[in-house]
Backbone as CSV, one residue per row, in Angstrom:
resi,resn,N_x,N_y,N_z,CA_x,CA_y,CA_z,C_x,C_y,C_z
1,UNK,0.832,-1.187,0.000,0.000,0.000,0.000,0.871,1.243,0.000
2,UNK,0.539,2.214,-0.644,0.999,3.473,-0.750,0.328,4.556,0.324
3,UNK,1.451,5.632,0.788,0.806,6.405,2.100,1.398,7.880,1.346
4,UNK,0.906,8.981,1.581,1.460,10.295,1.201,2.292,10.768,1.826
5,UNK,3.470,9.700,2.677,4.630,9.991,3.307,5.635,9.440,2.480
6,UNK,5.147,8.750,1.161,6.585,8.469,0.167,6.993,9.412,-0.535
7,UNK,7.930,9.201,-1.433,8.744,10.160,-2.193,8.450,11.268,-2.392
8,UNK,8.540,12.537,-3.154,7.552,13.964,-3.155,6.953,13.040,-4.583
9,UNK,8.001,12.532,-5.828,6.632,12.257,-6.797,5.019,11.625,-6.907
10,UNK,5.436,10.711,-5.936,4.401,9.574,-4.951,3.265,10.979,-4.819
11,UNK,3.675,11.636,-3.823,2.884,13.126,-3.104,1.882,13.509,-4.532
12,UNK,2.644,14.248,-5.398,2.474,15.077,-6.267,1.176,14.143,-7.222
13,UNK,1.409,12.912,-6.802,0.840,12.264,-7.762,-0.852,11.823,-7.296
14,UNK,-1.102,12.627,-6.370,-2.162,12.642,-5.331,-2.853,14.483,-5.418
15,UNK,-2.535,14.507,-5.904,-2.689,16.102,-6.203,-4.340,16.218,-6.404
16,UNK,-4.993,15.399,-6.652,-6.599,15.304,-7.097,-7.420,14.755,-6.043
17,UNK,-6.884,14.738,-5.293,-7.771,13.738,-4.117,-7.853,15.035,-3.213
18,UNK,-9.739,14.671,-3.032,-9.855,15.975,-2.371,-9.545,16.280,-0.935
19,UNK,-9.142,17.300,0.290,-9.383,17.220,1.417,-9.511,16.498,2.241
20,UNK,-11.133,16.083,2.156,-11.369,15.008,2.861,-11.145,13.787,2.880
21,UNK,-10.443,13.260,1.786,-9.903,11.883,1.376,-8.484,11.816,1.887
22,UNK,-8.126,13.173,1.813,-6.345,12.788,1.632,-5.849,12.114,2.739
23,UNK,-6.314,11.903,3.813,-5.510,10.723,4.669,-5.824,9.221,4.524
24,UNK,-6.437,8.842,3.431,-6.599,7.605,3.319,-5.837,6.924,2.575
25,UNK,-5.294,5.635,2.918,-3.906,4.982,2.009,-5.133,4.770,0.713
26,UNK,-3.922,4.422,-0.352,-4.297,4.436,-1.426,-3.360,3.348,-2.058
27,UNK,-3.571,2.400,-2.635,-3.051,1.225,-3.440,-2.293,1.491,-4.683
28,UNK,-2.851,2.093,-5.433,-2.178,2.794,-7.063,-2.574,4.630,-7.122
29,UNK,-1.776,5.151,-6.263,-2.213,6.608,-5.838,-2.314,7.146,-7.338
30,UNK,-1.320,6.609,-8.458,-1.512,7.740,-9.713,-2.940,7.271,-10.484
31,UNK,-3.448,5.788,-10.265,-4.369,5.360,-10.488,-5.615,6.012,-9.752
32,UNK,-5.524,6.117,-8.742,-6.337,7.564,-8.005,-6.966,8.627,-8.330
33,UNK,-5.950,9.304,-9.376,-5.888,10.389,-9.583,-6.500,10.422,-11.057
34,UNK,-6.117,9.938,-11.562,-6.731,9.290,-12.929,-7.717,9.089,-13.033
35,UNK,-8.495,8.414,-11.982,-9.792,8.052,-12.063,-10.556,9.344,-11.450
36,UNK,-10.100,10.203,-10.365,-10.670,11.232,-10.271,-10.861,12.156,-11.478
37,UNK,-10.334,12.323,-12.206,-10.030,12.671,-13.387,-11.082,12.652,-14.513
38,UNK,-10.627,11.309,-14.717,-12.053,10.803,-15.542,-13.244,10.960,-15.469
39,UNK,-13.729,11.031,-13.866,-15.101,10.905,-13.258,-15.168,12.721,-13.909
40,UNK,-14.474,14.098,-13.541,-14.971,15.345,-13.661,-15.982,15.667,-12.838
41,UNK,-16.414,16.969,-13.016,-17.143,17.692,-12.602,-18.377,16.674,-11.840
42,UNK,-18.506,17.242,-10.912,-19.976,15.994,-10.286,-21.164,16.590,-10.988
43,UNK,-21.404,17.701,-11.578,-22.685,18.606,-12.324,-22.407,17.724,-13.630
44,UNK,-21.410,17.264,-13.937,-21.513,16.893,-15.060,-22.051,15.429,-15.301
45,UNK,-21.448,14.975,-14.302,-21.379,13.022,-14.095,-23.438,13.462,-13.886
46,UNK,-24.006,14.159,-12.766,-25.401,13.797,-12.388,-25.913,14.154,-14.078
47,UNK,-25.564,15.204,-15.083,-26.420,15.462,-16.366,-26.399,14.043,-16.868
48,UNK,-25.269,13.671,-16.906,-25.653,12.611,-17.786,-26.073,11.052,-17.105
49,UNK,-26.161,11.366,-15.825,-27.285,10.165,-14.835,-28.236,10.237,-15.019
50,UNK,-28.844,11.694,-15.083,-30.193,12.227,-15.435,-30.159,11.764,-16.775
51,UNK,-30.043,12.107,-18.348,-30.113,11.116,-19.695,-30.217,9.814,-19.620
52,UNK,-29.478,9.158,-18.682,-29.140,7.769,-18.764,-30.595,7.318,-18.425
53,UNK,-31.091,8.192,-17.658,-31.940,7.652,-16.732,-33.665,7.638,-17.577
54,UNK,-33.466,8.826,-18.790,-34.179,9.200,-19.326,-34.809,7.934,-20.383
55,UNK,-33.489,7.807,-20.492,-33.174,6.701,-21.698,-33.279,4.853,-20.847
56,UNK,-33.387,4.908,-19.701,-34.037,3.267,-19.182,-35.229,3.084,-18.865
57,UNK,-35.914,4.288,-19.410,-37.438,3.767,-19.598,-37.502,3.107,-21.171
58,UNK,-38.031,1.879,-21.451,-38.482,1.015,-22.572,-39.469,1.922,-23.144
59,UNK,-40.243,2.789,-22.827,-41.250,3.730,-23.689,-40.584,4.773,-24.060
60,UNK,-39.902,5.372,-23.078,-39.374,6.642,-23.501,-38.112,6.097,-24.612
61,UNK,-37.439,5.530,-24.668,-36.442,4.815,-25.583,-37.125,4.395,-26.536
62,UNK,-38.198,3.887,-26.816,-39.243,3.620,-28.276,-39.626,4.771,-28.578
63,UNK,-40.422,5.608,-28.320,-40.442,7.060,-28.694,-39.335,7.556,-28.961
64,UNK,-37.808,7.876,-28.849,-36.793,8.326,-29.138,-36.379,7.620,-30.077
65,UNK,-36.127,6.131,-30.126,-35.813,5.690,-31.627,-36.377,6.148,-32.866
66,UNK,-37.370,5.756,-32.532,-38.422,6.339,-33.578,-38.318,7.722,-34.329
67,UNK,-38.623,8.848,-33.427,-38.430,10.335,-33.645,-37.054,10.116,-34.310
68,UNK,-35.662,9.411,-33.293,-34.544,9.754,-34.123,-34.424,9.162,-35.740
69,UNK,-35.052,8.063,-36.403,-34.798,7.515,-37.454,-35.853,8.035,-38.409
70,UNK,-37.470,8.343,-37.990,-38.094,8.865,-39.153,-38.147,10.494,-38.971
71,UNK,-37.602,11.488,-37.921,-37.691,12.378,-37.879,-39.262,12.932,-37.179
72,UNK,-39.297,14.290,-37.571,-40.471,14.730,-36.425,-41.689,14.174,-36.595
73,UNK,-42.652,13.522,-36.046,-43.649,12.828,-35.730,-44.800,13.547,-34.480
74,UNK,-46.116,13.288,-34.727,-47.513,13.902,-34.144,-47.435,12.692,-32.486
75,UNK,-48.273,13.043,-31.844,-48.296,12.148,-30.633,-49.066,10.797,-31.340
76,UNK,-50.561,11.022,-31.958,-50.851,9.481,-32.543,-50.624,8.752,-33.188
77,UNK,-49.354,9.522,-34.217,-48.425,8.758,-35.129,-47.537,7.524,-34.289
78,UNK,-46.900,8.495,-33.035,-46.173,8.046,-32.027,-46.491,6.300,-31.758
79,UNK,-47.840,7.480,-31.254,-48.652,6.237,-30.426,-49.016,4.831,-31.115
80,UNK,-49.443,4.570,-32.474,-49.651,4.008,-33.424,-48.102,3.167,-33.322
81,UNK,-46.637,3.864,-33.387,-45.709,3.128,-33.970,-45.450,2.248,-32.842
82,UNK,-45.322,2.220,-31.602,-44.836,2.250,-30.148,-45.663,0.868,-29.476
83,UNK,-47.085,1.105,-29.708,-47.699,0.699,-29.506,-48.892,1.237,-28.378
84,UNK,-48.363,2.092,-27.681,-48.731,3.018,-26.883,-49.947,3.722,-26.685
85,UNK,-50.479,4.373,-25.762,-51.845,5.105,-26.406,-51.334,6.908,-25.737
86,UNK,-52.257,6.985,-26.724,-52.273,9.109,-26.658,-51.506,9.711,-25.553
87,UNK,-52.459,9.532,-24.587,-51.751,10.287,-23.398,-50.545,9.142,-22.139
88,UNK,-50.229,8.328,-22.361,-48.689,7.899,-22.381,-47.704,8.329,-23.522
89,UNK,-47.867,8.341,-24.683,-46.840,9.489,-25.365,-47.153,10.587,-24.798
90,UNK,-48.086,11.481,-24.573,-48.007,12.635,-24.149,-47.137,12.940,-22.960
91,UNK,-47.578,11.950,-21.603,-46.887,12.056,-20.560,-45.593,11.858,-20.929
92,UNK,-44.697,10.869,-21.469,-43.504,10.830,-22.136,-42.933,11.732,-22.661
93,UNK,-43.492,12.591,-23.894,-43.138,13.698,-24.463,-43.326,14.659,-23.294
94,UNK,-43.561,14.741,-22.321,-44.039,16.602,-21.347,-42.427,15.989,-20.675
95,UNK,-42.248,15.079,-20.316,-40.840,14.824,-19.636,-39.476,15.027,-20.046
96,UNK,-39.861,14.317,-21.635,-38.691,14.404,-22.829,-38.348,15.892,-22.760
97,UNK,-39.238,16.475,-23.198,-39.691,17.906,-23.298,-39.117,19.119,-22.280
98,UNK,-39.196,18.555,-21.315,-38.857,19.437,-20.081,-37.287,18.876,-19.567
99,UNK,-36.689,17.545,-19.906,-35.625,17.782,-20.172,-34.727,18.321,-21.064
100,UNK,-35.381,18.879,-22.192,-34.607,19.602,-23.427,-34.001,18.257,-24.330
101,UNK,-34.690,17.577,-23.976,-34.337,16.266,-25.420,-35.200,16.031,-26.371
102,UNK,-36.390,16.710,-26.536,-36.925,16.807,-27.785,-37.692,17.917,-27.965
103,UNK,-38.354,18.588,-28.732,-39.132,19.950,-28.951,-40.330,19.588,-29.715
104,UNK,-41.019,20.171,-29.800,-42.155,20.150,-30.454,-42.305,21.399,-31.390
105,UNK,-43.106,21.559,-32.403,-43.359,22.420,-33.429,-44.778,21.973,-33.704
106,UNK,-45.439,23.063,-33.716,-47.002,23.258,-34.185,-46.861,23.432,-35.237
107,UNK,-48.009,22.915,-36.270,-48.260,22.900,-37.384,-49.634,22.905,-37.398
108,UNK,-50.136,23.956,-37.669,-52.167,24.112,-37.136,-52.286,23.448,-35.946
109,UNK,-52.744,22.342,-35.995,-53.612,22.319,-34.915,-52.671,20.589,-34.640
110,UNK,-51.607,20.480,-35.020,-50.819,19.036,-35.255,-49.647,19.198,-34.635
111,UNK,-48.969,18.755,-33.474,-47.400,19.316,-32.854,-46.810,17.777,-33.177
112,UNK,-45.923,18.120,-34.027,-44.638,17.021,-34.350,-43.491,17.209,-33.420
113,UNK,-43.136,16.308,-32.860,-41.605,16.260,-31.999,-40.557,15.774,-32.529
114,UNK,-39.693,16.201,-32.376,-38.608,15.835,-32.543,-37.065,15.671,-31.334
115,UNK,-36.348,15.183,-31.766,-35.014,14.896,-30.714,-34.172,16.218,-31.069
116,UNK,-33.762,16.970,-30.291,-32.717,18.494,-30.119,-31.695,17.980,-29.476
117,UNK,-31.486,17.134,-28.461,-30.440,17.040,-27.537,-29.602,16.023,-28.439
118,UNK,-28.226,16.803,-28.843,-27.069,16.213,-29.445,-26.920,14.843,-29.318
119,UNK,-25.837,14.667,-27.580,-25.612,14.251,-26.997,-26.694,12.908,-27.101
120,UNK,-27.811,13.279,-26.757,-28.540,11.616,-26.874,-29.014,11.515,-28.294
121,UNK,-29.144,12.244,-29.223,-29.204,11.955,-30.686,-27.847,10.720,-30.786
122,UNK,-26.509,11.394,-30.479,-25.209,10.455,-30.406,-25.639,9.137,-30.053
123,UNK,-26.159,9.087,-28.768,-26.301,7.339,-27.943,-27.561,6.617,-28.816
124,UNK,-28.536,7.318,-29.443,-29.584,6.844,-30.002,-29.112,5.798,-31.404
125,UNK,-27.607,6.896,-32.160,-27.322,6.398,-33.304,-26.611,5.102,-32.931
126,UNK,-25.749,5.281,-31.738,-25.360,3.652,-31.477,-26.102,2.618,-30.760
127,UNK,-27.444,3.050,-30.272,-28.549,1.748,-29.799,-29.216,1.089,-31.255
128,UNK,-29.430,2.258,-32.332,-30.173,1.717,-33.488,-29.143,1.163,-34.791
């Protein structure tokens, strides 16, 4: 086990470990640091817990395939492809919606949705 009383490079190599951690031995300290690293920003790691999370509902993930491969689509079109009825796409879409992963556009009296959020457009192209 490694302690932050070895060498100064050993030290230096702990440089990411916050405060409250730093008295705890550490096994592969540069491995430590690395992985703190990787993880980033905690605002960032929860955005994309929140997507992930968006995306392990089986309805909300059929509605998103969909929108992503034929493009913008009505709620009973939705509902029709999915299998779904009206107001479960709806409830789906007000969520999608209010996370900023898809938008809607009126067309008279007809709102087609579509997928806006990059980022899960990206994960959509490698599930389909």
């Amino acid at each position: 086990m490694e302690d932050h009383t070895g060498p100064p490079a050993r030290m230096s190599a702990m440089h990411l470990v916050p405060a409250d951690r730093a008295d705890r031995r550490t096994i592969d300290g540069h491995r430590v640091c690395d992985a703190i690293a990787a993880i980033g920003d905690p605002g960032h790691v929860r955005t994309w817990s929140d997507r992930f999370a968006l995306l392990a509902d089986p309805n909300r993930l059929s509605l998103l395939l969909a929108l992503h491969r034929t493009g913008p689509l009505a709620v009973s079109d939705l509902a029709i492809a999915t299998g779904m009825n009206d107001p479960a796409v709806s409830q789906a879409l007000r969520l999608l919606r209010a996370a900023g992963v898809v938008a809607g556009e009126k067309e008279g009296r007809v709102v087609r949705y579509r997928v806006v959020d990059e980022a899960v457009r990206g994960l959509l192209e490698q599930v389909s």
